[in-house]
PDB file with SEQRES, HELIX, SHEET and CRYST1 records, atoms N, CA, C and O in Angstrom:
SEQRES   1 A   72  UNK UNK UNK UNK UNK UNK UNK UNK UNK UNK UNK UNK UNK          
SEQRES   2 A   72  UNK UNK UNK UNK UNK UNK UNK UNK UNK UNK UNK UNK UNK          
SEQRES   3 A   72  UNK UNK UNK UNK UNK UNK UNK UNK UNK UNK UNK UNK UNK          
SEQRES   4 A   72  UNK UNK UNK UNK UNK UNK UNK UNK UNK UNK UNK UNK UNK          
SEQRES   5 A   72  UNK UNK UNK UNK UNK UNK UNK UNK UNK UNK UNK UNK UNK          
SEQRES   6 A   72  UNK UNK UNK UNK UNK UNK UNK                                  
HELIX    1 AA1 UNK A    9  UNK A   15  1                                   7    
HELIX    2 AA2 UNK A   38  UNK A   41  1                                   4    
SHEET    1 AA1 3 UNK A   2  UNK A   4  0                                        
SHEET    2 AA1 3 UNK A  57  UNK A  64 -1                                        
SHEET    3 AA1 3 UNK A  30  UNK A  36 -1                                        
CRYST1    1.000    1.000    1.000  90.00  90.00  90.00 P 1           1          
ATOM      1  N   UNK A   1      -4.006  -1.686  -6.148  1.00  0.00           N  
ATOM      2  CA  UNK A   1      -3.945  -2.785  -5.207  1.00  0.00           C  
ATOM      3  C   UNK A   1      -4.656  -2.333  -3.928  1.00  0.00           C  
ATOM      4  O   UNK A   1      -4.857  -1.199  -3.491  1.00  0.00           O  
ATOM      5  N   UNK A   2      -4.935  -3.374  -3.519  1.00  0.00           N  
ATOM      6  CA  UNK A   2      -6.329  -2.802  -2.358  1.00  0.00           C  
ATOM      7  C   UNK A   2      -6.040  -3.696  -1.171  1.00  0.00           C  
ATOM      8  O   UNK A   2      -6.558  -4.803  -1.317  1.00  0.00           O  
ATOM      9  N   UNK A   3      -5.423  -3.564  -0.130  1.00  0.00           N  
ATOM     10  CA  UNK A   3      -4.819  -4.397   1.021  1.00  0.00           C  
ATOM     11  C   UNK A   3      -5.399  -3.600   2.140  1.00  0.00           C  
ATOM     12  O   UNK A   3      -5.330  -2.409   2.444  1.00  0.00           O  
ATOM     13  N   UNK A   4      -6.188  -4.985   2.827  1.00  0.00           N  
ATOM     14  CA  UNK A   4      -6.399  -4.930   4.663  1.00  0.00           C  
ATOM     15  C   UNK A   4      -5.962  -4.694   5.614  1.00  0.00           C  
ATOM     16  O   UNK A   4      -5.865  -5.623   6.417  1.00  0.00           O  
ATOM     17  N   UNK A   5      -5.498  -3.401   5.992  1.00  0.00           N  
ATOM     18  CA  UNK A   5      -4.861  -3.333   7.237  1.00  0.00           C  
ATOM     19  C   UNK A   5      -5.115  -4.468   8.541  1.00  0.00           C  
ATOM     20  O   UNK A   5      -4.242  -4.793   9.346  1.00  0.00           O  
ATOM     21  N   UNK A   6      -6.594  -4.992   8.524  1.00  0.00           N  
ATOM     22  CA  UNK A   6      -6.524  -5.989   9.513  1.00  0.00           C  
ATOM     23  C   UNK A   6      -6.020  -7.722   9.324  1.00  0.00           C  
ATOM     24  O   UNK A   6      -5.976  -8.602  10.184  1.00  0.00           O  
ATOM     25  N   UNK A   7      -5.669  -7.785   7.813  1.00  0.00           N  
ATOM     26  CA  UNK A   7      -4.726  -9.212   7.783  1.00  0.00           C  
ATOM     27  C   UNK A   7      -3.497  -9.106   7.754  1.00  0.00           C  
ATOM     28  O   UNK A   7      -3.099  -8.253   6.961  1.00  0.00           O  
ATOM     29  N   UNK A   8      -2.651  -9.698   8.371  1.00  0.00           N  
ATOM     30  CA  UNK A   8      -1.283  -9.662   8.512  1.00  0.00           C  
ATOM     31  C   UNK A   8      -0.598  -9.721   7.213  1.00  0.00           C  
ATOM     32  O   UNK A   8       0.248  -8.941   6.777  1.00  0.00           O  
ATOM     33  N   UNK A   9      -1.331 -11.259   6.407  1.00  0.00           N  
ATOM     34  CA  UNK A   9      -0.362 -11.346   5.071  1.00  0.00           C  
ATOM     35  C   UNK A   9      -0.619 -10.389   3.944  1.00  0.00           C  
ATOM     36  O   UNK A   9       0.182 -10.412   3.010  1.00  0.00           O  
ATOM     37  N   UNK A  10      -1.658  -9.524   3.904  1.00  0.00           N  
ATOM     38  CA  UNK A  10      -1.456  -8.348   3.159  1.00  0.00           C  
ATOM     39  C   UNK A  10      -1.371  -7.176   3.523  1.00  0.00           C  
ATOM     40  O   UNK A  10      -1.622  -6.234   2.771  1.00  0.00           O  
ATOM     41  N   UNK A  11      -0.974  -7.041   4.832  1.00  0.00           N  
ATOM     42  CA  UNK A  11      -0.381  -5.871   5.488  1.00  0.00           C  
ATOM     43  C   UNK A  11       1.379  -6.006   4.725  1.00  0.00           C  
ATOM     44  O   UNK A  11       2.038  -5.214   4.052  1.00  0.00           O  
ATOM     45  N   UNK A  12       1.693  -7.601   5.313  1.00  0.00           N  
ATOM     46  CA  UNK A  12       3.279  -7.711   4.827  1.00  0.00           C  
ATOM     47  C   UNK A  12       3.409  -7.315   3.116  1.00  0.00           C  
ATOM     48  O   UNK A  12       4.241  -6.481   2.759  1.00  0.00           O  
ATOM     49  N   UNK A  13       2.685  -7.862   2.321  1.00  0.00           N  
ATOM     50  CA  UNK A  13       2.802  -7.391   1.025  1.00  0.00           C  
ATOM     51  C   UNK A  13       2.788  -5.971   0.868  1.00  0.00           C  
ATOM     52  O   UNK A  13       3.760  -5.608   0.205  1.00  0.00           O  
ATOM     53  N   UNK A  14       2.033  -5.015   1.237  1.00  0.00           N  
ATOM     54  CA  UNK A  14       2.013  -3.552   1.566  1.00  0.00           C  
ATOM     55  C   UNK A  14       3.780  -3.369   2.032  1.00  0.00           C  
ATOM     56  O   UNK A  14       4.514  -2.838   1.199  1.00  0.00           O  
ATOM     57  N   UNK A  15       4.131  -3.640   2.820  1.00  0.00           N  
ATOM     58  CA  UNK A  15       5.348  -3.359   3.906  1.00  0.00           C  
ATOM     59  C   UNK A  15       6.879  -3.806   3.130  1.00  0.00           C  
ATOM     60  O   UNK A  15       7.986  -3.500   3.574  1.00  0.00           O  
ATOM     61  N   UNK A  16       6.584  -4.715   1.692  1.00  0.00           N  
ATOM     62  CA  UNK A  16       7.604  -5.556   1.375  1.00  0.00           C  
ATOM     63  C   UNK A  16       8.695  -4.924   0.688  1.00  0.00           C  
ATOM     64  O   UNK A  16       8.422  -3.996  -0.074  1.00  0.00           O  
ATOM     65  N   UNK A  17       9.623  -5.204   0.805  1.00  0.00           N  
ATOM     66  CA  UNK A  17      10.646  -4.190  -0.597  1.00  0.00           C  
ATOM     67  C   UNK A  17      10.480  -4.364  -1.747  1.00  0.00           C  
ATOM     68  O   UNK A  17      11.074  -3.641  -2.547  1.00  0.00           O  
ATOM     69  N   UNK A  18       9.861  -5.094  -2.062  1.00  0.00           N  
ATOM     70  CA  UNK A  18       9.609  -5.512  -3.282  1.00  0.00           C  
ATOM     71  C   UNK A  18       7.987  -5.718  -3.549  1.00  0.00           C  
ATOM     72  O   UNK A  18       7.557  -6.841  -3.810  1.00  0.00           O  
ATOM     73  N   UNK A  19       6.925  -4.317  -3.452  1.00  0.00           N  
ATOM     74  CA  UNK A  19       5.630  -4.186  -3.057  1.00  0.00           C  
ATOM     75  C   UNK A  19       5.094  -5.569  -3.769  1.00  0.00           C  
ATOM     76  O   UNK A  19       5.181  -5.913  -4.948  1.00  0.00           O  
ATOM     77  N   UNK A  20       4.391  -6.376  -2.411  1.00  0.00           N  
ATOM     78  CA  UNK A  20       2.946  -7.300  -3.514  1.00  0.00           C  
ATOM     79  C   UNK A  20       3.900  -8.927  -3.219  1.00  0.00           C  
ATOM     80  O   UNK A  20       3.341 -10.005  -3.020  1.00  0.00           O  
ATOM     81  N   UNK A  21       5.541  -8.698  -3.267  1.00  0.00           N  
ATOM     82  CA  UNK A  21       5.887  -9.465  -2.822  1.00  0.00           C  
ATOM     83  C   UNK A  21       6.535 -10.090  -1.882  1.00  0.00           C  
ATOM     84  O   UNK A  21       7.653 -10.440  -2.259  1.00  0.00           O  
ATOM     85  N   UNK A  22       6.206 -10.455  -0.490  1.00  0.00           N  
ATOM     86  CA  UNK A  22       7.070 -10.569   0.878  1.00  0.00           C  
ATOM     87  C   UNK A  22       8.155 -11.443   0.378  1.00  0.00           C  
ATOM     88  O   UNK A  22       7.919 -12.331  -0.441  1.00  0.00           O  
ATOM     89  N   UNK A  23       9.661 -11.151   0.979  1.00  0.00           N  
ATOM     90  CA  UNK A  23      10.495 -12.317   0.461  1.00  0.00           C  
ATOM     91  C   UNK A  23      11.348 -11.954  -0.634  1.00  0.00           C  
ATOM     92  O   UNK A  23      12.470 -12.316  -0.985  1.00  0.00           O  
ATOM     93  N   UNK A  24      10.673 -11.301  -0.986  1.00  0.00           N  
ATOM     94  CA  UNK A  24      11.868 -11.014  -2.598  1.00  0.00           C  
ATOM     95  C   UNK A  24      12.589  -9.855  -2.510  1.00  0.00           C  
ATOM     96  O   UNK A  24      12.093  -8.775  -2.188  1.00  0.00           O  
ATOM     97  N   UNK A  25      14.259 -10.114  -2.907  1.00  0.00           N  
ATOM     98  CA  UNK A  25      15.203  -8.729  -3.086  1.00  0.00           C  
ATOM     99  C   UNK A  25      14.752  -7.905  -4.189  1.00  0.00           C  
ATOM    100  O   UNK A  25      14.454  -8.466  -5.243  1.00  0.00           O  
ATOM    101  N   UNK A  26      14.649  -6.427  -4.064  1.00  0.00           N  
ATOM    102  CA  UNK A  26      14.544  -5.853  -4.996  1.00  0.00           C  
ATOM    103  C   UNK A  26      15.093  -5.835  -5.476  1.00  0.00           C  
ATOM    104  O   UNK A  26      15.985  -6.485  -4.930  1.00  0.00           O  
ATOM    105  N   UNK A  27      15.685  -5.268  -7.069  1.00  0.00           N  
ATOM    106  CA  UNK A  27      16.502  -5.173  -7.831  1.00  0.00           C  
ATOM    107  C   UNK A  27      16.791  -3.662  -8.559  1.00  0.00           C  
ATOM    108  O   UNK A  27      17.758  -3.069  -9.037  1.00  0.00           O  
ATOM    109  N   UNK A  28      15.144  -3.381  -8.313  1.00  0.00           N  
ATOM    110  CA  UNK A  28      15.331  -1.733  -9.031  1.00  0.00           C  
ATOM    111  C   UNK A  28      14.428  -0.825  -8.145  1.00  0.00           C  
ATOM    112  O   UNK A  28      13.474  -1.250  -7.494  1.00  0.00           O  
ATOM    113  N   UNK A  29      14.796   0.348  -8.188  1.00  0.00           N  
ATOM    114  CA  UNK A  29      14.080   1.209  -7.026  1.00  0.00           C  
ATOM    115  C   UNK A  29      12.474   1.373  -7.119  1.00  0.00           C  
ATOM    116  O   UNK A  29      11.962   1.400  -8.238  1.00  0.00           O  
ATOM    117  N   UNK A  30      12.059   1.430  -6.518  1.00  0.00           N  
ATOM    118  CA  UNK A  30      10.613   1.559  -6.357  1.00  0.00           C  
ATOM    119  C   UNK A  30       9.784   2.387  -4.820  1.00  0.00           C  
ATOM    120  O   UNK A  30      10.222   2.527  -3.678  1.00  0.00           O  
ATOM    121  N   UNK A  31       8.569   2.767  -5.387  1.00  0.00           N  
ATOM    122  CA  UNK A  31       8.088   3.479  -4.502  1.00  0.00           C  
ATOM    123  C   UNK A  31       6.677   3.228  -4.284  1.00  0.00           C  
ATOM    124  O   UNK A  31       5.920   3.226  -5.255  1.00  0.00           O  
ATOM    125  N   UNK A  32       6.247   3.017  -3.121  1.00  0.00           N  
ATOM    126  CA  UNK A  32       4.820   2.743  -2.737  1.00  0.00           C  
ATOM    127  C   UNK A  32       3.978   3.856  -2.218  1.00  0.00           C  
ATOM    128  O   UNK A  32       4.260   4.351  -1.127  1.00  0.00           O  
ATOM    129  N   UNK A  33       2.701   4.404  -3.097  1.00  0.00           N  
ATOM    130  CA  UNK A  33       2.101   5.497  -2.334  1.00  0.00           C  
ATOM    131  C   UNK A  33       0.665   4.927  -1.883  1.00  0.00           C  
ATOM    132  O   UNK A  33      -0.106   4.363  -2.659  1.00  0.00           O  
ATOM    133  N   UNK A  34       0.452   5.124  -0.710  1.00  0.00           N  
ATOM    134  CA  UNK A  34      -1.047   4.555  -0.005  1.00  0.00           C  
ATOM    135  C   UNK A  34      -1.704   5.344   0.826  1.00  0.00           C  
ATOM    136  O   UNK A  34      -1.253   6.032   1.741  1.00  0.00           O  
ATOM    137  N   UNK A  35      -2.799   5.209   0.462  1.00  0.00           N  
ATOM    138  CA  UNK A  35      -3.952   6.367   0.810  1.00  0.00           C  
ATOM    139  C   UNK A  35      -5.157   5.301   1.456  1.00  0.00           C  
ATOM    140  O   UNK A  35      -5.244   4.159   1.005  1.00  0.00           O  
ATOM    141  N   UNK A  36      -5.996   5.746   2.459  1.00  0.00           N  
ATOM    142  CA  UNK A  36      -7.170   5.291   2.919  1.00  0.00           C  
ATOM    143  C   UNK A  36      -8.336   4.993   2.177  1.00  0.00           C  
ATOM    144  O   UNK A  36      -8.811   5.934   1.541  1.00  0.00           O  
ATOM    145  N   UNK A  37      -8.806   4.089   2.123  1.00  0.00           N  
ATOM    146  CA  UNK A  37      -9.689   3.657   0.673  1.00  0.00           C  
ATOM    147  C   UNK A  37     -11.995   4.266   1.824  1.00  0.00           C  
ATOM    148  O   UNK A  37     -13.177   3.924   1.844  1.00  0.00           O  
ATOM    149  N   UNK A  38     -11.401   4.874   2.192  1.00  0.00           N  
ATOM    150  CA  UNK A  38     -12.497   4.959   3.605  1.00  0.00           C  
ATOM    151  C   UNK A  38     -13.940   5.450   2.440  1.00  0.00           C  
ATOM    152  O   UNK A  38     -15.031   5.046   2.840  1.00  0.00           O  
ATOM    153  N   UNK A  39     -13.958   6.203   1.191  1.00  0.00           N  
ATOM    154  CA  UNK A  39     -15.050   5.771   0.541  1.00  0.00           C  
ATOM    155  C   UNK A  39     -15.392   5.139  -0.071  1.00  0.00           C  
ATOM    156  O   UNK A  39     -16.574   5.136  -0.418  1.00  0.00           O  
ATOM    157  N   UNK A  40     -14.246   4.052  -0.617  1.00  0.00           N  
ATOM    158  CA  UNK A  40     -14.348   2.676  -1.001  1.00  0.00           C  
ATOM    159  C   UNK A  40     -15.263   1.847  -0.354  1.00  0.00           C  
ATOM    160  O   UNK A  40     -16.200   1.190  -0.807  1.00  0.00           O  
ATOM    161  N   UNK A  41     -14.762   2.011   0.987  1.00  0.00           N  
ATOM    162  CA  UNK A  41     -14.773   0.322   1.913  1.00  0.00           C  
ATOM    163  C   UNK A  41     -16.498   1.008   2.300  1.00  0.00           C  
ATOM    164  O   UNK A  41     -17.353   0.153   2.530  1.00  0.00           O  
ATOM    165  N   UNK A  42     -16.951   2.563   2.357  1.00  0.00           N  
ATOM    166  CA  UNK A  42     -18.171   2.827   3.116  1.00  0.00           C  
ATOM    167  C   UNK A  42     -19.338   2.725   1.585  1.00  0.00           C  
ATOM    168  O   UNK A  42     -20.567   2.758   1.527  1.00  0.00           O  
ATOM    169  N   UNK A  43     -18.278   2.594   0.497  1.00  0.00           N  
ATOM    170  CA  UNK A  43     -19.532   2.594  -0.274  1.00  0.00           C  
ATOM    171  C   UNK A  43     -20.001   0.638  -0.637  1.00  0.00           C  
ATOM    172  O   UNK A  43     -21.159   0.397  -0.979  1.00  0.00           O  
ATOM    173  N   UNK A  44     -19.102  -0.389  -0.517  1.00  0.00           N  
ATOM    174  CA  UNK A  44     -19.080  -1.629   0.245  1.00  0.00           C  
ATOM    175  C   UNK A  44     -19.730  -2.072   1.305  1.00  0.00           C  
ATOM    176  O   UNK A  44     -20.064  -3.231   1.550  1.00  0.00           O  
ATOM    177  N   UNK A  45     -19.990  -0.596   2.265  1.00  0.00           N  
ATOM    178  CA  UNK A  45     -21.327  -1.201   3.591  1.00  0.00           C  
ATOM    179  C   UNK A  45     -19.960  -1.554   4.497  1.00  0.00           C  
ATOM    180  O   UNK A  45     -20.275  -2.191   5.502  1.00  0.00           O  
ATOM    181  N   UNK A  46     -18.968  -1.379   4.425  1.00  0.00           N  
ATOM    182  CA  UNK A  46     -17.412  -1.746   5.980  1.00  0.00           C  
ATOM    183  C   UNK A  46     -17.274  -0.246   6.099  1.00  0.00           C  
ATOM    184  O   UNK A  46     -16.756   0.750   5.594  1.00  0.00           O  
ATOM    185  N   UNK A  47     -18.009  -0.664   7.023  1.00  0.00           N  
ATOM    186  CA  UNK A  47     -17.636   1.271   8.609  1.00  0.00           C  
ATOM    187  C   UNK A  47     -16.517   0.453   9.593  1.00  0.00           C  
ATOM    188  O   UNK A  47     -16.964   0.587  10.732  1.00  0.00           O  
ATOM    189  N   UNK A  48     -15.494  -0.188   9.643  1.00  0.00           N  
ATOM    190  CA  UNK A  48     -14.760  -0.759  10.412  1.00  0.00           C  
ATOM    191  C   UNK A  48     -13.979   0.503  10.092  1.00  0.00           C  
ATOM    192  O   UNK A  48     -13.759   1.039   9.006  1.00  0.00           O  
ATOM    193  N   UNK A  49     -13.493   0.954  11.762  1.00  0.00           N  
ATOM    194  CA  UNK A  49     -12.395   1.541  11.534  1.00  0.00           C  
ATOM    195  C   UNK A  49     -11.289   1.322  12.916  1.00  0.00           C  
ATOM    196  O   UNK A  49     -11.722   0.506  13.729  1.00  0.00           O  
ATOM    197  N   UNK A  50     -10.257   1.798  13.186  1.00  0.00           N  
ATOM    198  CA  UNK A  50      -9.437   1.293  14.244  1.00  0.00           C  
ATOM    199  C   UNK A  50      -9.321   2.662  15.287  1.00  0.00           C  
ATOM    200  O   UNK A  50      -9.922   3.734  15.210  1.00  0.00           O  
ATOM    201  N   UNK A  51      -8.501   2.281  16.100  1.00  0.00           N  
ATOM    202  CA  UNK A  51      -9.062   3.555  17.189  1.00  0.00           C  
ATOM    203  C   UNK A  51      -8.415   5.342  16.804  1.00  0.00           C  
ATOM    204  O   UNK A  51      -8.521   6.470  17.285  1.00  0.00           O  
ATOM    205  N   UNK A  52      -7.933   4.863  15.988  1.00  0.00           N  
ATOM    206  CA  UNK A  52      -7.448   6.537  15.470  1.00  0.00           C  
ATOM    207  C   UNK A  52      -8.471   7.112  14.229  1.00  0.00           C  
ATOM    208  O   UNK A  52      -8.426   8.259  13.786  1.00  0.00           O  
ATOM    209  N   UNK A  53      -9.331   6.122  13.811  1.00  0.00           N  
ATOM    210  CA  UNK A  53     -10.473   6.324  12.561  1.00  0.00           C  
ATOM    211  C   UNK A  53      -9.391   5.792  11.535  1.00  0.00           C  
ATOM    212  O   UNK A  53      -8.883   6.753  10.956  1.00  0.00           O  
ATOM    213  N   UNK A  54      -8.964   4.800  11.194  1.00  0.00           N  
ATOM    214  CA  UNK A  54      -8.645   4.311   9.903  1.00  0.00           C  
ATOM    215  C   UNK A  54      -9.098   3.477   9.325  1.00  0.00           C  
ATOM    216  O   UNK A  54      -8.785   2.359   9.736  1.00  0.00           O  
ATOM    217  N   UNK A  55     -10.112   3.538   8.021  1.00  0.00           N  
ATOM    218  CA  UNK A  55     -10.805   2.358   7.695  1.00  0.00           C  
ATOM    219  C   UNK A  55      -9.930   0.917   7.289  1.00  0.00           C  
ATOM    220  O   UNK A  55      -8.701   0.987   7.294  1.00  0.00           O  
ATOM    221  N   UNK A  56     -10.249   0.300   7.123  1.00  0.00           N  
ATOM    222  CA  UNK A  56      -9.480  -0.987   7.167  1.00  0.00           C  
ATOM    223  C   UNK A  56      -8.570  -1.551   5.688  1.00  0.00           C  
ATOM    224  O   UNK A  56      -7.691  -2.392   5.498  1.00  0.00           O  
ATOM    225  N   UNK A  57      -9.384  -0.504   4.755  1.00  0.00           N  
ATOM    226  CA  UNK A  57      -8.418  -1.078   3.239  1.00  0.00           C  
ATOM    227  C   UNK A  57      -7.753   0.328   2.844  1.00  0.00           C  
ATOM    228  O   UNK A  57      -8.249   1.451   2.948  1.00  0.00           O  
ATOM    229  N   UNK A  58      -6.518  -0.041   2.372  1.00  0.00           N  
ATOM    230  CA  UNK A  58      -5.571   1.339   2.060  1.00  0.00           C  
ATOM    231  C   UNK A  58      -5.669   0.592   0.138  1.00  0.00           C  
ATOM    232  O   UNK A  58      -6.050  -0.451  -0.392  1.00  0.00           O  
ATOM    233  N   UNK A  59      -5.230   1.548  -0.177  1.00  0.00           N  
ATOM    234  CA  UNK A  59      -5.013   1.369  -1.831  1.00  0.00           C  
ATOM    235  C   UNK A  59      -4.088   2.188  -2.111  1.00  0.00           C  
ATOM    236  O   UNK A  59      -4.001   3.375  -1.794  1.00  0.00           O  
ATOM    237  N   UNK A  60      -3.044   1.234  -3.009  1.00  0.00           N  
ATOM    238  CA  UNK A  60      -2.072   1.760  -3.166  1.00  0.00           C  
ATOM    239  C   UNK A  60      -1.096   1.300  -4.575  1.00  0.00           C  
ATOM    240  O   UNK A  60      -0.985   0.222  -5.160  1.00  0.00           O  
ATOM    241  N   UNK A  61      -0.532   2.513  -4.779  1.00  0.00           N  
ATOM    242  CA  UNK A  61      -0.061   2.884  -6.115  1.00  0.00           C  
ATOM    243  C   UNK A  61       1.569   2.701  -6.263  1.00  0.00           C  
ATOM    244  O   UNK A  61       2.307   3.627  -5.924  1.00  0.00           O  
ATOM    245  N   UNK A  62       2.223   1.185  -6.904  1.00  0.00           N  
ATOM    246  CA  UNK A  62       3.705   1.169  -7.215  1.00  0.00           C  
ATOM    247  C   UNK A  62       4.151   1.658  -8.381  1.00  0.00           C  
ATOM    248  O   UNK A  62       3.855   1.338  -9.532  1.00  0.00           O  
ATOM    249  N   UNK A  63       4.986   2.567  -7.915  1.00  0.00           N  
ATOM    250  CA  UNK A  63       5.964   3.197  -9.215  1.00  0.00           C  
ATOM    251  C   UNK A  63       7.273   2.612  -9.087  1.00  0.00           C  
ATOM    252  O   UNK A  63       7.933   2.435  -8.064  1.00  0.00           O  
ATOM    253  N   UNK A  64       7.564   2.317 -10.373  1.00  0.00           N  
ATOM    254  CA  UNK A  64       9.572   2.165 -10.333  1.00  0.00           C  
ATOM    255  C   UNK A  64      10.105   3.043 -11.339  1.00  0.00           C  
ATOM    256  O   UNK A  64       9.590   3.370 -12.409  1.00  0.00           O  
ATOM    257  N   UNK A  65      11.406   3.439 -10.754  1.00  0.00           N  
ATOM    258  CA  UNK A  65      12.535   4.646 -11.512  1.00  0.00           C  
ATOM    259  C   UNK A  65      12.673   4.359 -12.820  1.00  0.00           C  
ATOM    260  O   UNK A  65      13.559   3.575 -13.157  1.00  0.00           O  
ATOM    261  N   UNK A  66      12.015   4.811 -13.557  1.00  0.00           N  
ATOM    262  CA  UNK A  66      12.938   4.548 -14.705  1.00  0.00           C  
ATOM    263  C   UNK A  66      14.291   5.627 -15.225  1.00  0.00           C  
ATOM    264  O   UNK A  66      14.956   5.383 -16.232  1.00  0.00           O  
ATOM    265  N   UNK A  67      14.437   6.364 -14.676  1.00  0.00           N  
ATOM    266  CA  UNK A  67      15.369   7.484 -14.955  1.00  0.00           C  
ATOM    267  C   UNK A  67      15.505   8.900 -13.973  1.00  0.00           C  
ATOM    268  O   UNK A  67      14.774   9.644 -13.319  1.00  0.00           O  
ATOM    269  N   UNK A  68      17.056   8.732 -14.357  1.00  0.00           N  
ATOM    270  CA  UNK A  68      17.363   9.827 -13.101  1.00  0.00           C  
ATOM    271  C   UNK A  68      18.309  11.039 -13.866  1.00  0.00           C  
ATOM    272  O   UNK A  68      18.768  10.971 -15.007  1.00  0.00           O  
ATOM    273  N   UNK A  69      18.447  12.080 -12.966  1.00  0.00           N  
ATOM    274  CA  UNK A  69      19.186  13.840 -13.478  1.00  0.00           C  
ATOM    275  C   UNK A  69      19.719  14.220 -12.512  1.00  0.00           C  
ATOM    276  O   UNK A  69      19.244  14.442 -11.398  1.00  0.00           O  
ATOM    277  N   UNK A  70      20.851  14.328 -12.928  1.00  0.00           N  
ATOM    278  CA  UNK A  70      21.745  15.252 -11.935  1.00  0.00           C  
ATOM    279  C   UNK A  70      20.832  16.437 -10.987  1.00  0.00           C  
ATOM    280  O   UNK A  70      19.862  16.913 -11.577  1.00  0.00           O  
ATOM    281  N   UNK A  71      21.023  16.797  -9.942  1.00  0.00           N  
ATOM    282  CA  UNK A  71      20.827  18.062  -9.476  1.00  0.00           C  
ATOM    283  C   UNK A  71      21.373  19.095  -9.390  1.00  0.00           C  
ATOM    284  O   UNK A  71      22.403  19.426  -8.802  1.00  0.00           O  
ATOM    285  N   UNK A  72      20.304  19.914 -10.308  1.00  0.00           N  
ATOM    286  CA  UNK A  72      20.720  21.444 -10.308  1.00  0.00           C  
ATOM    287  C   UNK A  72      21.236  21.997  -9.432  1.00  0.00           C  
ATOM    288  O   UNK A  72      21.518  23.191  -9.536  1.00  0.00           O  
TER     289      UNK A  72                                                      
END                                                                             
């Protein structure tokens, strides 16, 4: 999934408890990992970046639990 840090409504999908969907209760655990897409967006021709250097599309990877273990 490939979301704009500079639009709001897919910033909120990024941000949601329920990734992708604003609005909805989760039900099962999940985890969002997002990384800077900055040779993505430069191989696209978008050098936009914000004042700390962050290019403008993050991409990002949902996992959900399927199973858990006591700790050793």
């Amino acid at each position: 999934m490939k979301i704009s840090f500079r639009k709001p409504e897919e910033k909120a999908q990024q941000n949601a408890a329920v990734p992708g969907r604003p609005g909805e209760k989760p039900t099962r655990a999940m985890i969002t990992l997002s990384t800077c897409a900055t040779p993505e967006d430069h191989a696209e021709g978008n050098y936009w970046s914000d004042a700390l250097g962050n290019p403008e599309h993050r991409i990002n990877k949902i996992g959900t639990l399927v199973a858990t273990r006591p700790a050793t």
